[in-house]
C-alpha positions, -999 to 999 in steps of 0.1 A, spaced: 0 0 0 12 35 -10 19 63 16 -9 81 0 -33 53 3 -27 48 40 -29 85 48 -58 84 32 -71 57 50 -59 72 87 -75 103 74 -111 84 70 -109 72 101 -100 103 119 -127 122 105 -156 90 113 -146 93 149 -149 133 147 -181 128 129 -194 104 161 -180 129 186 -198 159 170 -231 136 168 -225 127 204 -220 159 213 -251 177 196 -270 152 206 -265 158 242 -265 198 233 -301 194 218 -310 169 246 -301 200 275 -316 229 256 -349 210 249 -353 200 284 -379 222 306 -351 225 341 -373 201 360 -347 179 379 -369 142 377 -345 128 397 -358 148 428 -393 139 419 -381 101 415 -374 104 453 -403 126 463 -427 96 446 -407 66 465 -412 84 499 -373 95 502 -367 132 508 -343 150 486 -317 154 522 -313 116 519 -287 124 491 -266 144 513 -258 110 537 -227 92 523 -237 95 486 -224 124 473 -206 110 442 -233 86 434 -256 116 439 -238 137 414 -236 112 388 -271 100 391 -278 138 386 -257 138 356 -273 105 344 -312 121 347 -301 159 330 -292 135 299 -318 112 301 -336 100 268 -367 88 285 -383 116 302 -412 118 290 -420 81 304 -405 94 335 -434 122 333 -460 93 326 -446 72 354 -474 65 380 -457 68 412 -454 31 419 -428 18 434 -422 -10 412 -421 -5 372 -395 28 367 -369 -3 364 -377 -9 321 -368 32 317 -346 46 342 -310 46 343 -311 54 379 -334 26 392 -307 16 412 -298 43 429 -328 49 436 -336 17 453 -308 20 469 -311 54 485 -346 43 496 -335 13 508 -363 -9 490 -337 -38 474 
Protein backbone atom coordinates (compact mmCIF):
# COMPACT_ATOMS: atom_id res chain seq x y z
CA UNK A 1 0.00 0.00 0.00
CA UNK A 2 1.24 3.49 -1.03
CA UNK A 3 1.88 6.33 1.60
CA UNK A 4 -0.89 8.06 0.05
CA UNK A 5 -3.28 5.30 0.30
CA UNK A 6 -2.67 4.75 4.01
CA UNK A 7 -2.92 8.50 4.80
CA UNK A 8 -5.79 8.35 3.16
CA UNK A 9 -7.12 5.69 5.01
CA UNK A 10 -5.87 7.22 8.69
CA UNK A 11 -7.49 10.32 7.36
CA UNK A 12 -11.06 8.45 6.98
CA UNK A 13 -10.94 7.22 10.12
CA UNK A 14 -10.02 10.31 11.92
CA UNK A 15 -12.74 12.18 10.51
CA UNK A 16 -15.56 9.02 11.34
CA UNK A 17 -14.60 9.34 14.88
CA UNK A 18 -14.87 13.33 14.74
CA UNK A 19 -18.08 12.84 12.87
CA UNK A 20 -19.41 10.40 16.12
CA UNK A 21 -17.97 12.87 18.60
CA UNK A 22 -19.77 15.88 16.97
CA UNK A 23 -23.14 13.61 16.75
CA UNK A 24 -22.50 12.72 20.38
CA UNK A 25 -21.99 15.91 21.31
CA UNK A 26 -25.07 17.74 19.61
CA UNK A 27 -27.00 15.23 20.56
CA UNK A 28 -26.49 15.77 24.18
CA UNK A 29 -26.53 19.82 23.34
CA UNK A 30 -30.09 19.42 21.85
CA UNK A 31 -30.97 16.87 24.58
CA UNK A 32 -30.12 19.99 27.46
CA UNK A 33 -31.59 22.90 25.57
CA UNK A 34 -34.85 21.03 24.89
CA UNK A 35 -35.31 19.99 28.37
CA UNK A 36 -37.92 22.22 30.60
CA UNK A 37 -35.07 22.51 34.08
CA UNK A 38 -37.25 20.10 36.02
CA UNK A 39 -34.66 17.88 37.92
CA UNK A 40 -36.92 14.21 37.68
CA UNK A 41 -34.48 12.76 39.67
CA UNK A 42 -35.85 14.77 42.85
CA UNK A 43 -39.26 13.86 41.93
CA UNK A 44 -38.15 10.11 41.55
CA UNK A 45 -37.39 10.38 45.29
CA UNK A 46 -40.33 12.64 46.29
CA UNK A 47 -42.67 9.57 44.65
CA UNK A 48 -40.69 6.59 46.55
CA UNK A 49 -41.16 8.39 49.88
CA UNK A 50 -37.25 9.46 50.24
CA UNK A 51 -36.67 13.21 50.75
CA UNK A 52 -34.34 14.97 48.57
CA UNK A 53 -31.74 15.35 52.17
CA UNK A 54 -31.30 11.61 51.94
CA UNK A 55 -28.68 12.37 49.11
CA UNK A 56 -26.61 14.43 51.26
CA UNK A 57 -25.77 10.98 53.67
CA UNK A 58 -22.67 9.23 52.29
CA UNK A 59 -23.70 9.49 48.64
CA UNK A 60 -22.40 12.41 47.26
CA UNK A 61 -20.55 10.97 44.23
CA UNK A 62 -23.25 8.60 43.39
CA UNK A 63 -25.58 11.62 43.88
CA UNK A 64 -23.76 13.70 41.41
CA UNK A 65 -23.64 11.17 38.77
CA UNK A 66 -27.08 9.99 39.05
CA UNK A 67 -27.85 13.84 38.56
CA UNK A 68 -25.74 13.81 35.63
CA UNK A 69 -27.32 10.53 34.38
CA UNK A 70 -31.24 12.12 34.72
CA UNK A 71 -30.08 15.92 33.03
CA UNK A 72 -29.17 13.51 29.93
CA UNK A 73 -31.76 11.20 30.06
CA UNK A 74 -33.61 10.03 26.82
CA UNK A 75 -36.71 8.80 28.55
CA UNK A 76 -38.27 11.63 30.17
CA UNK A 77 -41.25 11.82 28.96
CA UNK A 78 -41.98 8.10 30.40
CA UNK A 79 -40.46 9.39 33.46
CA UNK A 80 -43.35 12.21 33.31
CA UNK A 81 -46.05 9.32 32.60
CA UNK A 82 -44.62 7.17 35.39
CA UNK A 83 -47.43 6.54 38.05
CA UNK A 84 -45.73 6.80 41.24
CA UNK A 85 -45.36 3.07 41.87
CA UNK A 86 -42.82 1.81 43.37
CA UNK A 87 -42.22 -0.96 41.18
CA UNK A 88 -42.08 -0.48 37.22
CA UNK A 89 -39.54 2.78 36.70
CA UNK A 90 -36.94 -0.35 36.43
CA UNK A 91 -37.73 -0.89 32.12
CA UNK A 92 -36.82 3.16 31.67
CA UNK A 93 -34.61 4.65 34.22
CA UNK A 94 -31.04 4.65 34.27
CA UNK A 95 -31.07 5.41 37.88
CA UNK A 96 -33.37 2.65 39.22
CA UNK A 97 -30.66 1.58 41.23
CA UNK A 98 -29.85 4.25 42.92
CA UNK A 99 -32.82 4.90 43.56
CA UNK A 100 -33.56 1.67 45.30
CA UNK A 101 -30.79 1.97 46.91
CA UNK A 102 -31.05 5.37 48.55
CA UNK A 103 -34.61 4.34 49.59
CA UNK A 104 -33.52 1.30 50.76
CA UNK A 105 -36.31 -0.91 49.02
CA UNK A 106 -33.74 -3.76 47.35
Amino acid sequence: MSTFGVTSAALAGLLIVMGLILYGVLAATFRIVRDDGRLRLAEMLRRQGTPEQALDVGVGYQAAIAVRRCMMCAHKAQCDEWSGAKRGMESFCPNADFIARVTGSR
